[in-house]
C-alpha positions as CSV (number, residue, x, y, z in Angstrom):
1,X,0.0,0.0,0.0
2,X,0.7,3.4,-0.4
3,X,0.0,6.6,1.1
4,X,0.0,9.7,-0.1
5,X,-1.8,13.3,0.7
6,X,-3.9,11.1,3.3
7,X,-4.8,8.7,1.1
8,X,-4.0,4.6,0.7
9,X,-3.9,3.0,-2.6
10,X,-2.5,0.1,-3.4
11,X,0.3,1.5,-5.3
12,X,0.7,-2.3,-7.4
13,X,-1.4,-3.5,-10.4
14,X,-1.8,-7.0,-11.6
15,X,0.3,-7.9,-14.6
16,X,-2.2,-10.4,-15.8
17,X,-5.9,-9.8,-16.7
18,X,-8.3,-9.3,-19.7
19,X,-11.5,-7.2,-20.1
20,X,-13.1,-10.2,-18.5
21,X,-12.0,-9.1,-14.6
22,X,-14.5,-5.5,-15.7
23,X,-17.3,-5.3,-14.3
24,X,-20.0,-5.9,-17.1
25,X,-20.8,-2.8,-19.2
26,X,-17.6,-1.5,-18.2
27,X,-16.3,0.3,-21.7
28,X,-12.9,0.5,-23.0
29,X,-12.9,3.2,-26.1
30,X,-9.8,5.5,-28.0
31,X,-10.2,9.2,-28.8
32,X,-9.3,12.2,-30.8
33,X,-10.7,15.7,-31.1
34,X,-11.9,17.4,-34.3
35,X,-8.9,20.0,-34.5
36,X,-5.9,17.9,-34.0
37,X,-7.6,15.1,-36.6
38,X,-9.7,16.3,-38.9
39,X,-7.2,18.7,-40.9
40,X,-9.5,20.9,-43.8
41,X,-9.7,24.0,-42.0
42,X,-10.7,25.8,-44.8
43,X,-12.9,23.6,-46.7
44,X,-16.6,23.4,-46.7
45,X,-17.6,26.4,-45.0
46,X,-15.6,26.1,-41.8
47,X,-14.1,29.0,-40.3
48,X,-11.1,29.6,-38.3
49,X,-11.2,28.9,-34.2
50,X,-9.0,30.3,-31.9
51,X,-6.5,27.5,-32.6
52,X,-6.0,28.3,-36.1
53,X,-5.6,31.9,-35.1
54,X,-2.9,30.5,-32.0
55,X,-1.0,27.8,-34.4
56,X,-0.2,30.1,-37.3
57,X,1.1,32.8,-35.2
58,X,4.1,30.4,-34.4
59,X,6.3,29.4,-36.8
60,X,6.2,25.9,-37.5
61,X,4.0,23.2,-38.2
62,X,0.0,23.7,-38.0
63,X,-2.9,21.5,-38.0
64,X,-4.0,22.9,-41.5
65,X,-4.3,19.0,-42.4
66,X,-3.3,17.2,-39.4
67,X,-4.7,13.7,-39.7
68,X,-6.3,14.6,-42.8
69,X,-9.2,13.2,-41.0
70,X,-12.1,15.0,-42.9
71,X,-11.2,13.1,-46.2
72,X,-10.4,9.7,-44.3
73,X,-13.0,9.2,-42.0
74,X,-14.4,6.0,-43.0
75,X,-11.2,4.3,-43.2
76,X,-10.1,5.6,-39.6
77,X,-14.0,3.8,-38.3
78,X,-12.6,0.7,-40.3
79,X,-9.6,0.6,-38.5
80,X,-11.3,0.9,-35.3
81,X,-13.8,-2.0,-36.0
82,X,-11.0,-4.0,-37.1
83,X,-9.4,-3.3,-33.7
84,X,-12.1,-4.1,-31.8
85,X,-13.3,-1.2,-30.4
86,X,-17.4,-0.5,-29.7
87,X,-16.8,2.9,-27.9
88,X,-15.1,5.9,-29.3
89,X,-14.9,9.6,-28.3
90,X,-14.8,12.2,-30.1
91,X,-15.8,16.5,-30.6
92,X,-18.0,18.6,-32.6
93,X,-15.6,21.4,-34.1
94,X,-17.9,24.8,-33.9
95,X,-16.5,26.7,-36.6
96,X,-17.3,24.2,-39.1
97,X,-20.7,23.5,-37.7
98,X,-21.9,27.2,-37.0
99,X,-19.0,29.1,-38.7
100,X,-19.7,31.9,-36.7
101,X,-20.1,30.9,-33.9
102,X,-24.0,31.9,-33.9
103,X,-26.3,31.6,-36.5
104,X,-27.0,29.5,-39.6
105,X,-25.4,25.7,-40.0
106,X,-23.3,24.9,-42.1
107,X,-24.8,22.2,-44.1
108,X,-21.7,20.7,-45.1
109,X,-20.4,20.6,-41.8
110,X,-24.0,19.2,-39.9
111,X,-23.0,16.1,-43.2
112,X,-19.7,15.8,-42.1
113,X,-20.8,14.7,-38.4
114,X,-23.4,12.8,-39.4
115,X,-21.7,10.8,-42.1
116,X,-19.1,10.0,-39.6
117,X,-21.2,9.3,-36.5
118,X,-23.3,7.1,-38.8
119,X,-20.2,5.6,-39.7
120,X,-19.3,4.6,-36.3
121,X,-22.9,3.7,-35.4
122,X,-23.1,1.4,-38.4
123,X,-20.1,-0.5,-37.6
124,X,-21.4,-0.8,-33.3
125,X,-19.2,1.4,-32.2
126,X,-20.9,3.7,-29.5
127,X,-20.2,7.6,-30.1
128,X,-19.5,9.4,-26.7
129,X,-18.8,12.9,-28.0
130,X,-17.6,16.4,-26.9
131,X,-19.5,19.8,-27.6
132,X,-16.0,21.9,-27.3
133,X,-12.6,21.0,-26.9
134,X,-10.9,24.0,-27.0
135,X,-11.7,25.1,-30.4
136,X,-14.1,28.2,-30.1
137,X,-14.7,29.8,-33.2
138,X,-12.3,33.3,-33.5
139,X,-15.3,36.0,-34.9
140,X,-16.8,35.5,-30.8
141,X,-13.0,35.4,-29.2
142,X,-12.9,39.1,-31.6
143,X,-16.6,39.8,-30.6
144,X,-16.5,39.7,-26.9
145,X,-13.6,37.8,-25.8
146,X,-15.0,34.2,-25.9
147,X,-15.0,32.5,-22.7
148,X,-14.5,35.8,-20.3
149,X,-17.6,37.2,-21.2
150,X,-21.1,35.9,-20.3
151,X,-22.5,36.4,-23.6
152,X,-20.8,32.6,-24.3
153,X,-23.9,31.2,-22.1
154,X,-26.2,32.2,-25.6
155,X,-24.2,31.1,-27.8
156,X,-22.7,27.9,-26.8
157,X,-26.2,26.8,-25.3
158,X,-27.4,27.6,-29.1
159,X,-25.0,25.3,-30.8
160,X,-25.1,22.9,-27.8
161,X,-29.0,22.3,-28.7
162,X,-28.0,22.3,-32.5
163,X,-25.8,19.3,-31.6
164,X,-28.4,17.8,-29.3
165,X,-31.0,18.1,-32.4
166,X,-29.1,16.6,-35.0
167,X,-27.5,13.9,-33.3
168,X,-29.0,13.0,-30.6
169,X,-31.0,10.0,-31.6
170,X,-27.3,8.4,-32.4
171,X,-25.5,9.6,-29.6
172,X,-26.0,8.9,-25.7
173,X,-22.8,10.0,-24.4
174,X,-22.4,13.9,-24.1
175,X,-19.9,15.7,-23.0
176,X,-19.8,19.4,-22.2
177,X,-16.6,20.9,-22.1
178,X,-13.4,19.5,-21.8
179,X,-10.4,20.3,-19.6
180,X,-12.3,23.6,-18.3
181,X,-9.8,24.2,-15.8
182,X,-6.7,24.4,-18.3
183,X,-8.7,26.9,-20.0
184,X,-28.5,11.3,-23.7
185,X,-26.1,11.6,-20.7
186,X,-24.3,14.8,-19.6
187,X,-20.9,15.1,-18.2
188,X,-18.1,17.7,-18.0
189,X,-14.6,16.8,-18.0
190,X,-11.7,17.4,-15.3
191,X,-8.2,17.6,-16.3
192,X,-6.4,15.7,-12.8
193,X,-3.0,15.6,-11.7
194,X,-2.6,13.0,-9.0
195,X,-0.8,15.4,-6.2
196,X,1.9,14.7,-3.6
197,X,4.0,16.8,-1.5
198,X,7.9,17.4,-2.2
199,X,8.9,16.9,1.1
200,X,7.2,15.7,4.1
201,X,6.6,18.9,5.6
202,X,3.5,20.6,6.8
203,X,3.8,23.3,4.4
204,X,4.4,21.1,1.5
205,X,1.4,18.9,2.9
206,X,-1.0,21.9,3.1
207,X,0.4,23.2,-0.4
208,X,-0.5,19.6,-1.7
209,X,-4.2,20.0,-0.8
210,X,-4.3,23.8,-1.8
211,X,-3.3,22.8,-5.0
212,X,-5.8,19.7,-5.2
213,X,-8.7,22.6,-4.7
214,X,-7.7,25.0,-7.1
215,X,-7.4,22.2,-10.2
216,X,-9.7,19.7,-8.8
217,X,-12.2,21.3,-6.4
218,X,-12.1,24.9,-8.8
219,X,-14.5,22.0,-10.9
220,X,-15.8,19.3,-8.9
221,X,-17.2,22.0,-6.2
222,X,-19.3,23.6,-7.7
223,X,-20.9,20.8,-9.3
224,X,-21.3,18.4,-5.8
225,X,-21.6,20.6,-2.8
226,X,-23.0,24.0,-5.5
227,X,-20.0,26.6,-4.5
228,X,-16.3,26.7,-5.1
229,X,-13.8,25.5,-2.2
230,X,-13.3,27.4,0.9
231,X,-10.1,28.3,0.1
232,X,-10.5,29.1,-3.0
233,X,-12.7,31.6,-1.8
234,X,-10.7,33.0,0.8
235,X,-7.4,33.8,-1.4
236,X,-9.0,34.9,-4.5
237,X,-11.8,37.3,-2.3
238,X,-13.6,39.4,-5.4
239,X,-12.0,38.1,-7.9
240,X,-13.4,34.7,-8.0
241,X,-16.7,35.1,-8.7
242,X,-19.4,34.1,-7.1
243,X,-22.7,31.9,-6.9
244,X,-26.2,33.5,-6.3
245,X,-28.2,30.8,-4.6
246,X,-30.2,29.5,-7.7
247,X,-26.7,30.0,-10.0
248,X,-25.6,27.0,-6.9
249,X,-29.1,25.3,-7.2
250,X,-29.2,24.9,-10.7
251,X,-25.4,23.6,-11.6
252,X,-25.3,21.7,-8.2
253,X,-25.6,18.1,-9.5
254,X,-26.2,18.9,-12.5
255,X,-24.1,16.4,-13.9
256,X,-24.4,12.6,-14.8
257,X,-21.2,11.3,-15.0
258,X,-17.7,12.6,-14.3
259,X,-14.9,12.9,-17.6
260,X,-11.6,12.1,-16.1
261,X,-8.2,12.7,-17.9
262,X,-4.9,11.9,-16.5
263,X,-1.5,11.5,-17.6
264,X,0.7,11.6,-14.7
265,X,1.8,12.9,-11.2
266,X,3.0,16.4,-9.9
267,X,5.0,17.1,-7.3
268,X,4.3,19.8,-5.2
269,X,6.4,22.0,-2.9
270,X,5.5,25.4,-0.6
271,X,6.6,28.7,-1.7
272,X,7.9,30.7,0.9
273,X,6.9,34.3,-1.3
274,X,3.5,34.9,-2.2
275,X,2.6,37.2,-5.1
276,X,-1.3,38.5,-5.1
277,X,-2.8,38.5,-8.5
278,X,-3.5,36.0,-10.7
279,X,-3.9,31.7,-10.4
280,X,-0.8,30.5,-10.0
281,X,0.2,33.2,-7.4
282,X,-2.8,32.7,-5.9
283,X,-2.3,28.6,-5.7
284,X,1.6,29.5,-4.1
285,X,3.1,26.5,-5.1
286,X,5.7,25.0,-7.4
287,X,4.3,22.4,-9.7
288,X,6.7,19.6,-11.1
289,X,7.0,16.6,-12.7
290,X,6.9,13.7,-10.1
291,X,9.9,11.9,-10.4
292,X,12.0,11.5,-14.0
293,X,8.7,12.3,-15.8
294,X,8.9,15.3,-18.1
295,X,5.8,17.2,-20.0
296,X,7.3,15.2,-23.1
297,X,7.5,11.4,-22.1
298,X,5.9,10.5,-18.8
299,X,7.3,8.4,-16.4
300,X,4.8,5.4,-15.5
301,X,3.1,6.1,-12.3
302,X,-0.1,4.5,-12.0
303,X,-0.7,5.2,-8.5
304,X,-1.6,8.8,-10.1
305,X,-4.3,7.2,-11.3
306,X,-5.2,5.4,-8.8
307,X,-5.1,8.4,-6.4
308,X,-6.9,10.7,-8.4
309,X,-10.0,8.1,-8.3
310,X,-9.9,7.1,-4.6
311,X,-9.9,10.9,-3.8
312,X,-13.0,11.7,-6.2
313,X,-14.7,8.6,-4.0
314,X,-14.1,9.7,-0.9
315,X,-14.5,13.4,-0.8
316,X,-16.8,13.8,-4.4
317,X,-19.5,11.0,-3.3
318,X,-18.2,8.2,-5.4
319,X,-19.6,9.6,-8.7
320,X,-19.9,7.7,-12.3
321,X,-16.7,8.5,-13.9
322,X,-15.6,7.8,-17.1
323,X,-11.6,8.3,-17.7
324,X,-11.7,10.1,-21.3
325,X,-8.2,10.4,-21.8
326,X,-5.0,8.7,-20.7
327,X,-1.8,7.3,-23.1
328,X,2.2,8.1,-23.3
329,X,3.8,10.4,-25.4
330,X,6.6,8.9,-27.5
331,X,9.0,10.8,-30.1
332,X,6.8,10.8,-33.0
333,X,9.9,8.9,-35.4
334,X,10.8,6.6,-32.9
335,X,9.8,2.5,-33.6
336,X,6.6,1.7,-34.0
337,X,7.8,-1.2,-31.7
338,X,6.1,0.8,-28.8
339,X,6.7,-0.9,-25.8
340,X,7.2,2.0,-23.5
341,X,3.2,2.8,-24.6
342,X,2.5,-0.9,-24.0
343,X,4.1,-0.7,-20.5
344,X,2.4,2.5,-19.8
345,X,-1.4,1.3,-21.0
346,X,-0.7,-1.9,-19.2
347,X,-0.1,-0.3,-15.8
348,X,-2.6,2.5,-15.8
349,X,-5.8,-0.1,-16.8
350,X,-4.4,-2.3,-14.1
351,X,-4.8,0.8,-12.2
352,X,-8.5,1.1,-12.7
353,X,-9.0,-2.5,-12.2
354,X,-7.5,-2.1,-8.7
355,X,-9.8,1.5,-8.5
356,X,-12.9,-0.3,-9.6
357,X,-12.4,-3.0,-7.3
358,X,-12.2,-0.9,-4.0
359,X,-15.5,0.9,-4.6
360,X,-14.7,3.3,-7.7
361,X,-17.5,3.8,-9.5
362,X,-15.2,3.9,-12.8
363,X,-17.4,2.9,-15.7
364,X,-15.1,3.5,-18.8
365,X,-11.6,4.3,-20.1
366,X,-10.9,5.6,-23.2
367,X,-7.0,5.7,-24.2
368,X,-5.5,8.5,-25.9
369,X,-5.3,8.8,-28.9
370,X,-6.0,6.2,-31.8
371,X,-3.7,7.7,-34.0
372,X,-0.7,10.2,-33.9
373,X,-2.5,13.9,-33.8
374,X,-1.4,17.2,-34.0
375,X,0.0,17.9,-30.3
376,X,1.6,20.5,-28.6
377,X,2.2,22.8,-31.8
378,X,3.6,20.1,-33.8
379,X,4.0,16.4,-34.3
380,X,7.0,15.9,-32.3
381,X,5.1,13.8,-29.6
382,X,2.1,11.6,-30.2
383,X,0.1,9.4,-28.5
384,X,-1.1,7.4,-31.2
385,X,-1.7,3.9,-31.5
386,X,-1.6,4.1,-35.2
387,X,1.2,6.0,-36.3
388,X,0.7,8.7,-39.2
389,X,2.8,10.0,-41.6
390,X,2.9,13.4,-41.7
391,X,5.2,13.9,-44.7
392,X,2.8,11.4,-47.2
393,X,0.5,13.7,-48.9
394,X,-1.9,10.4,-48.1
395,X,-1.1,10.3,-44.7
396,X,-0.6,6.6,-44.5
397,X,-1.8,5.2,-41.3
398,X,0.5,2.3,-39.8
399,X,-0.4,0.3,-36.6
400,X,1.9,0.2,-33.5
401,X,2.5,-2.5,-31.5
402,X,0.4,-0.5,-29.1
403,X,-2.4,-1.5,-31.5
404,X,-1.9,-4.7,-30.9
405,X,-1.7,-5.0,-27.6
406,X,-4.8,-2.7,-27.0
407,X,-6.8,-4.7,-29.9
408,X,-6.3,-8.0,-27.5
409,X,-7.3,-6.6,-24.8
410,X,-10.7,-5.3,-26.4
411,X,-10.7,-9.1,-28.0
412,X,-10.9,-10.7,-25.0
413,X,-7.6,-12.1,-24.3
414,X,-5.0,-12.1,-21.5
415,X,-2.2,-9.3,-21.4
416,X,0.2,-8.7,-19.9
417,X,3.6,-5.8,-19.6
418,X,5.2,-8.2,-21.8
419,X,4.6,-7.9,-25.0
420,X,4.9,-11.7,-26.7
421,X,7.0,-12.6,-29.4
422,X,3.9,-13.2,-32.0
423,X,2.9,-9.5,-31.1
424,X,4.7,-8.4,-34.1
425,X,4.0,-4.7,-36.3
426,X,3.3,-5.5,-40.1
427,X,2.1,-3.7,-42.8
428,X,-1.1,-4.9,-42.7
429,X,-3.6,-4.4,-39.8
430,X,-3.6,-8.2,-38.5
431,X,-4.8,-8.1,-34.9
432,X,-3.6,-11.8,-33.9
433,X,-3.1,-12.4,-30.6
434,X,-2.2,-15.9,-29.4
């Protein structure tokens, strides 16, 4: 066991299991969101989001046509029937739906979506999907400032019903908003660090938890107990804003399930000088990498994982949660002999098993992502478990040995951290696993 910020996990996984030791229902999936896959950012009536506007002020690569996704949709759903997966998630991109953010649809874009939710659908695989990940259209971040300004609530409530209109019927999995602290059932999604102290010290201990209520609670608060944390409250004063007591009634449970995503562990130490401003001032803590791990290639830790759920159990009242993203970066033109991704996937499933099995209501995990995306203002690091080439005009898509290894898991079979001799990458997309 062990123990961290006041909490026990176990700290050890199981090297052996299969989808078998899940509870029943329990869904494994893969992901990628609209801007960093679907590439044709100026076709079909889309306009730009604020990404578009953020990539090409930086020299260097864009994701103009990333994954070239909007051309090869329904070979991408092939490759994930042929795989084996029933769930996948995915987002609506705005500016190609309402191109202005408010308004008429674009027809071409309301196709688009449907074509390729139809696609999934057609082949069983269940469409949990994302109303905005991060791409808001630019003409409302020029209009008002986007996200700041209230005037959002019309708009994103507008295209929100849009998306409940048109796809609805096919889709059952929504989710609002994702990561909105970096920034049918209904969920939001919480970016989590797993948090532990530097040191053993009291001041490193109390930073710990600060910090666990200004990324976890600044979410999860509001939505359980209707107001943001206390301490929150008390550092920030005026300038966190506050509920009015039917603003608290009304997004007070107000959610179905919870969207987890996690990557890794930080470790967190006190600073002795406090500057008075802004979030990070206000949180008065360093933030680090637990361990070797950098921002790049994490370090395997899946008691992060396993922390981050115990502590939504115990002080969150157990809810559903779904884990919506979690995978290793690799060097994108390393060997697609993966192992460090198989190691990593391995150990952080295991994780959840261990989660699930001491009272986590965990009802899904989705790894991230099914192929190399555009990441991190280039292609440098992916997560993929197909990789892409991003020099082919075509954009050949080649599977790992990540691929492999995932596609027997959702097969039914035993895995393990070592990847067998017969797990072999080919050309073709043979999923044998013996």
């Amino acid at each position: 066991m062990c123990f961290s910020g006041g909490l026990a996990f176990s700290g050890t996984c199981n090297d052996v299991y299969s989808r078998n030791d899940f509870p029943e229902g329990f869904v494994f999936g893969s992901a990628f969101s609209a801007f960093q896959w679907e590439g044709a950012v100026d076709e079909d009536g889309r306009k730009p989001s604020i990404w578009d506007t953020y990539v090409h002020s930086h020299a260097g690569p864009t994701g103009d046509v990333a994954c070239d996704g909007y051309h090869k949709y329904k070979e991408d759903v092939r490759l994930m029937y042929d795989m084996g997966l029933r769930a996948f998630r995915l987002s609506i991109s705005w500016p190609r739906l309402i191109p202005n953010g408010r308004g008429p649809v674009n027809p071409k874009g309301l196709r688009f979506y449907k074509n390729l939710i139809n696609e999934l659908t057609r082949h069983g695989i269940e469409p949990h999907v994302t109303l905005h990940h991060n791409d808001l259209p630019q003409t409302l971040e020029d209009e008002y400032g986007g996200w700041i300004n209230p005037k959002i609530i019309d708009d994103f409530t507008a295209f929100a019903d849009v998306c409940f209109k048109e796809f609805g019927s096919s889709v059952k999995f929504w989710t609002t908003i994702n990561e909105p602290n970096m920034l049918a059932w209904g969920g939001i999604t919480c970016f989590a660090y797993w948090m532990v102290p530097f040191t053993s010290s009291v001041e490193d201990e109390i930073a710990t938890q600060r910090v666990k209520d200004f990324y976890i609670g600044w979410v999860l608060n509001p939505l359980v107990f209707g107001d943001y944390p206390d301490v929150m409250k008390r550092i920030a004063g005026k300038r966190l804003p506050s509920f009015s007591e039917e603003e608290s009634d009304l997004v007070k449970d107000s959610f179905d399930f919870l969207g987890l995503i996690h990557y890794t562990a930080m470790s967190i130490e006190h600073l002795s000088i406090s500057r008075q401003g802004d979030y990070f001032s206000d949180i008065n803590a360093t933030m680090n990498p637990y361990g070797n791990s950098s921002l790049e290639e994490f370090e395997v830790l899946p008691w992060g994982l396993e922390g981050v759920l115990e502590y939504i159990k115990q002080n969150y009242g157990n809810p559903p949660v779904y884990i919506l993203e979690n995978g290793r970066p690799t060097n994108h033109h390393s060997s697609l002999h993966d192992v460090e991704r198989v190691e990593y996937l391995h150990a952080y499933i295991a994780a959840v098993l261990n989660s699930v099995r001491n009272g986590s209501d965990t009802r899904g995990y989705f790894q991230w992502s099914f192929m190399d995306l555009y990441e991190f203002l280039n292609y440098n690091y992916t997560y993929g478990l197909y990789h892409v080439n991003f020099t082919d005009p075509e954009r050949k898509r080649s599977p790992k040995t990540s691929a492999l290894w995932y596609s027997a898991l959702l097969k039914g079979s035993t895995v393990s951290s070592q990847v067998p001799k017969n797990l072999s990458v080919s050309s073709s997309p043979g999923f044998a696993y013996q």
